[in-house]
N, C-alpha and C positions, 0 to 999 in steps of 0.2 A: 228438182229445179232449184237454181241459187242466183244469188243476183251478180256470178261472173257470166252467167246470159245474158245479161241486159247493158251492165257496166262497162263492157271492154274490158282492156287491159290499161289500163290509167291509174290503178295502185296497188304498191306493194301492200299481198294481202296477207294475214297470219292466220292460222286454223283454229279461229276463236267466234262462236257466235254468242254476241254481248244481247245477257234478255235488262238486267239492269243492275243498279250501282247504288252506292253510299258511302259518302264521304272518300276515304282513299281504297274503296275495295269498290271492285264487279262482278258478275255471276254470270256465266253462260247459262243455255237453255237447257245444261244437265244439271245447273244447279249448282256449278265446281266455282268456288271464289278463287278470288287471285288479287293479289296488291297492284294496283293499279299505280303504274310506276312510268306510262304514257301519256298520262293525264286530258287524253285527245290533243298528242301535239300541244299539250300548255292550255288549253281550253277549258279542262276542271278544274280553273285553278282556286275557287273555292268548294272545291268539293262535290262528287257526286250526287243529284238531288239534297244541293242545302237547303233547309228548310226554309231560311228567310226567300230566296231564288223562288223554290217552292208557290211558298205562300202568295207573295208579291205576284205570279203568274197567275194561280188561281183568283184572286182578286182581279186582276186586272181583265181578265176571260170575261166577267160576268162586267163590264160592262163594254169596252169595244175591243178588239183587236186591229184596225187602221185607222189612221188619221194623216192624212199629206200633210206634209209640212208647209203646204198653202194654205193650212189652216192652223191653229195655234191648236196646243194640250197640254192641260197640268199636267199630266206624268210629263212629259218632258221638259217642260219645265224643271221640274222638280231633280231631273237626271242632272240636266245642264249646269246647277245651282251647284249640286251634288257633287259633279264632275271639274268644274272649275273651281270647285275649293280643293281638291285634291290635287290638282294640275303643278306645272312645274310655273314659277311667277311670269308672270307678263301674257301667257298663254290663254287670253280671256274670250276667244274665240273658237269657236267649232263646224264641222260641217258632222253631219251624223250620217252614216251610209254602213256597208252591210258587211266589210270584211276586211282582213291587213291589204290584200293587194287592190283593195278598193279606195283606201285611205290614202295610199301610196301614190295610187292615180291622180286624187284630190289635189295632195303636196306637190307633183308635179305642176301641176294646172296653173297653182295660187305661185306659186316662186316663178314662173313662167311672167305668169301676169305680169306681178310685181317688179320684181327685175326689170324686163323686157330683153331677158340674155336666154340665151339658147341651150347653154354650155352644161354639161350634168356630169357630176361626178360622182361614183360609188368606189367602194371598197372593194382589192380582191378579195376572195371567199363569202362576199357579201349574197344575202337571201332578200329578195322584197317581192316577191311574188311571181307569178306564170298568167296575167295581164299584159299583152303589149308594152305597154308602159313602164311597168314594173319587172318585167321581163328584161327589159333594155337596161337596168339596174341590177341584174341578179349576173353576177359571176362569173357561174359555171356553164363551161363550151357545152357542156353534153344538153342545159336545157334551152341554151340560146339559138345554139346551131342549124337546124330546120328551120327557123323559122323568121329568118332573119330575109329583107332588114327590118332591123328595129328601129326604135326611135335614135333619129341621127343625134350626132354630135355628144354622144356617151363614152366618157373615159375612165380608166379605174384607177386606182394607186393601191398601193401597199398600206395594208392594215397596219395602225401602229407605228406608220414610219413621216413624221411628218416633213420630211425634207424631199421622198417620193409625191407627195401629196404635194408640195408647192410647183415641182418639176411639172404636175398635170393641170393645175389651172393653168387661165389663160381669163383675156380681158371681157371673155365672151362667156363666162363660167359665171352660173345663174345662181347655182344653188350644189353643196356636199351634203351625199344623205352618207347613214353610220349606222351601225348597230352598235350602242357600247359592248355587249357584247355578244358576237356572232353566233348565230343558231345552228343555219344546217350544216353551217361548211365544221361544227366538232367542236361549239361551244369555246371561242376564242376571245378570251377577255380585255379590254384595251389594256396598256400598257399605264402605266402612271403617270400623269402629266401629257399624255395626248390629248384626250378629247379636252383642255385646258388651250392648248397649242392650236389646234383647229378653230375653235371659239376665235382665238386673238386673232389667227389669219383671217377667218370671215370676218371679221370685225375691221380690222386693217384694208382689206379689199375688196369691200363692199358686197360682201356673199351671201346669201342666205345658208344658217346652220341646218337639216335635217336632219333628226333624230327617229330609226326606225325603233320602237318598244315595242314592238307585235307580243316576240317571244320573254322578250327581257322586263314589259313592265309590270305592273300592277300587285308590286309585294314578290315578285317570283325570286328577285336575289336579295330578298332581305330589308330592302328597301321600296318606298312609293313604285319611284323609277330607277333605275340603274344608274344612268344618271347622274344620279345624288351620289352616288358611289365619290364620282371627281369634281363634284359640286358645280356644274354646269348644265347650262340652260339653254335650250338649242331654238328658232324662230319660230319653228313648225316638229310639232311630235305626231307619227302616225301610230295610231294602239289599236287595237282588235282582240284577239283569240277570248282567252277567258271576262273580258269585260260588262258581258250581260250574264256568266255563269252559266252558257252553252250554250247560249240562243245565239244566231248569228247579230254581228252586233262590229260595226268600226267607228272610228270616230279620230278626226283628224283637226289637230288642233293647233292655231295660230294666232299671233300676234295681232292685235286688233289693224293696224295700219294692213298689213297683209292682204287679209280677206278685203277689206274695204276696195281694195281695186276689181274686184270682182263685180260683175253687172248680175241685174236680175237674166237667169235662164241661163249664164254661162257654165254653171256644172250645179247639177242636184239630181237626187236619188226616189227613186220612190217607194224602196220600202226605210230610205233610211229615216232612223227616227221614231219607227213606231211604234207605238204605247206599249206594245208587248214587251219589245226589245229594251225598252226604256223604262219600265217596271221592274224587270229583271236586271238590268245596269243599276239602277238607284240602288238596289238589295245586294248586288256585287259588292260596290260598293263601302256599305252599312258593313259588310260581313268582313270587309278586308282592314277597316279601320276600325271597327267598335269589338271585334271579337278575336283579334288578338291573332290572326294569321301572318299580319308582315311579320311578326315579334315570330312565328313559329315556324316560320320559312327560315329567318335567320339561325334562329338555335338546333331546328331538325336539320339545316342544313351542313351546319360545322359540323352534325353528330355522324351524318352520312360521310362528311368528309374526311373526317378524323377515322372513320370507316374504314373508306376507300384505301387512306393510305398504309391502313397498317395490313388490307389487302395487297396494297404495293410490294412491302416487305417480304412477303409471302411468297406471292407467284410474278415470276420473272417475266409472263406473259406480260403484263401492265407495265406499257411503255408512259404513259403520263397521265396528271387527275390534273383538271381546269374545270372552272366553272366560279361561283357566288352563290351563298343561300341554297335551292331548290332549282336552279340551272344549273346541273353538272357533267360533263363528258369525260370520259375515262375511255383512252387510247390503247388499242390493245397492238400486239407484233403481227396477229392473225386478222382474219375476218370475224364476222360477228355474229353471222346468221345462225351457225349452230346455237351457240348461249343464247340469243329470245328464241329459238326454238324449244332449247331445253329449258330453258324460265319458264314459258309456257305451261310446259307440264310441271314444272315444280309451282306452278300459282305464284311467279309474277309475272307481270306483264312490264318491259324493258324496251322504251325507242334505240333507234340504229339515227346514227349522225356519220354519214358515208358509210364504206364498208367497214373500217377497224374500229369503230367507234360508237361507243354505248352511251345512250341520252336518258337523262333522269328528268323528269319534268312532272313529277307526283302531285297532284292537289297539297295545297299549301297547310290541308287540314291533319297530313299525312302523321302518326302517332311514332312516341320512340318504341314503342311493340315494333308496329310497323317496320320500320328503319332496321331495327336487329333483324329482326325475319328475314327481310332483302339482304342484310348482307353475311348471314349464313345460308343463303341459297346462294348466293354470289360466288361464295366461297367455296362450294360444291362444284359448282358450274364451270367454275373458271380452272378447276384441278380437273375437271374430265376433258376442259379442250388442251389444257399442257399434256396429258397422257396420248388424247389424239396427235398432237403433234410431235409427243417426243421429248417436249421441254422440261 
């Protein structure tokens, strides 16, 4: 018996049964390690069972695990304090709920309020979740399509192209969400001086900025936020994946005037916020700033990159290397499904970003051992799919 009798067919699945993990490695239930180089979709981004996560959990176990946010608690406090010193400036507000396409829903809500404009704009190849809501933001025909309609009055522009992006507002355009740089659609990095360009237009025409960080924040390129990369600061950031260090955990943050138009009982959560989650967030955190992972995101991640390319040189398969830090996609001629099959057995473990396109998203604790290892397996993997193909 296995849990594709119970699950459905709802994800693509790999022939790996995870018993547990550390830091950037996992073990199946034969015991076989492998580099953990999927990091759960960005969610280990400090590392497998880090101790501080650890601890903080176990502490917090012994003495509640809920608390409504109808009632107040130090741990969150303690998060919130935590969280809004790390925040990008002016962002002095939060709502706490349980996931990126939950946070994304939130931002919808409060720019709605706020405004009182209808008007929503996303990016093509843009990702913000498979929620109604965030759904009507996300992209690609093939998740939207069944299940439409979605939330009316949704238009895209062109990534990067800010003269596309004036063509699609309109006087009724509430709020542009963004990803600095885009996750599912192959790791797609803004362009220099866009997300600056965007700022000025919302700022010019009275828009609200959204910035999605789900995949791109918390140290994953090298920096707090991504963000910072172009040194701008959006009205509303929505963050999730690794920010409690596995525990489901979002958290959607806004300019104080923003929130304030919101009434009691117009959007709240009921697991969001609690102490568990909020325990594990404060120790995220601690781990990402006091112990030196932005700092090793950045430098493991040139070392990958600097990798990559001189795998570039190599094999003619690798049509391009994109990414920052510990966010990186590498574009291949073929498909991709053979190599994480064959990573697999060679012990690493390797995300797919569409089909030609291999996603790096390793916990941020990931070591230069580590890093050579993946890219001499790399190197292996990538010469047995040029032979399958011929190249």
């Amino acid at each position: 018996m296995t849990e594709d009798e119970f699950m459905g067919n709802l994800y693509q699945r790999f022939p790996v049964t995870v018993e547990k993990g550390l830091g950037s490695h996992v073990w199946d239930v034969d015991g076989k390690e492998y580099i953990d180089c999927m990091g759960g979709y960005g969610v280990a981004i400090v590392g497998h069972r880090n101790e501080r996560v650890v601890n903080a959990l176990k502490s917090q176990l012994e003495k509640i695990i809920t608390v409504h946010s109808s009632l107040y608690n130090k741990t969150r406090e303690e998060f919130l304090k935590t969280l809004i010193g790390v925040a990008p400036q002016g962002l002095t507000q939060v709502h706490l709920n349980n996931s990126g396409a939950e946070s994304v829903e939130a931002a919808i809500k409060f720019a709605r309020k706020f405004t009182g404009k209808k008007g929503m704009v996303a990016m093509n190849g843009s990702y913000h979740g498979k929620s109604m809501g965030a759904l009507s933001l996300t992209f690609n025909p093939k998740y939207r399509k069944m299940f439409q309609p979605l939330v009316e009055k949704t238009s895209f522009a062109k990534f990067g192209d800010i003269e596309s992006l004036r063509e699609t507002v309109d006087d009724d355009t509430g709020f542009i969400i963004l990803e600095p740089i885009q996750g599912e659609s192959g790791i797609h990095v803004a362009p220099n001086g866009f997300l600056q360009e965007v700022r000025k237009m919302c700022d010019d025409k009275g828009i609200l900025l959204v910035f999605d960080e789900i995949q791109s924040g918390l140290g994953r390129t090298g920096r707090m936020w991504a963000s910072e990369h172009w040194n701008t600061t959006p009205d509303i950031m929505c963050i999730a994946k690794g920010i409690a260090g596995g525990v489901p955990m979002g958290a959607t943050l806004v300019k104080p005037e923003i929130l304030a138009v919101m009434g009691k009982g117009e959007h709240s959560s009921t697991f969001g916020g609690n102490p568990l989650s909020c325990a594990a967030g404060t120790a995220t955190l601690q781990a990402l700033t006091q112990d030196g992972l932005i700092e090793n995101a950045e430098k493991m991640g040139r070392r990958l990159r600097e990798g990559l390319e001189r795998l570039k040189e190599k094999h003619r398969i690798i049509r391009e290397i994109r990414g920052k830090g510990l966010m990186i996609g590498v574009e291949l001629k073929f498909q991709v499904k053979d190599i994480i099959l064959d990573g697999i057995k060679n012990g690493v473990l390797i995300l797919y970003s569409g089909r030609n396109i291999l996603r790096f998203l390793p916990p941020l604790v990931i070591s230069k051992d580590d890093i050579t290892k993946v890219l001499e397996t790399l190197d292996i993997l990538l010469t047995r799919e040029e032979k399958r193909h011929n190249v």
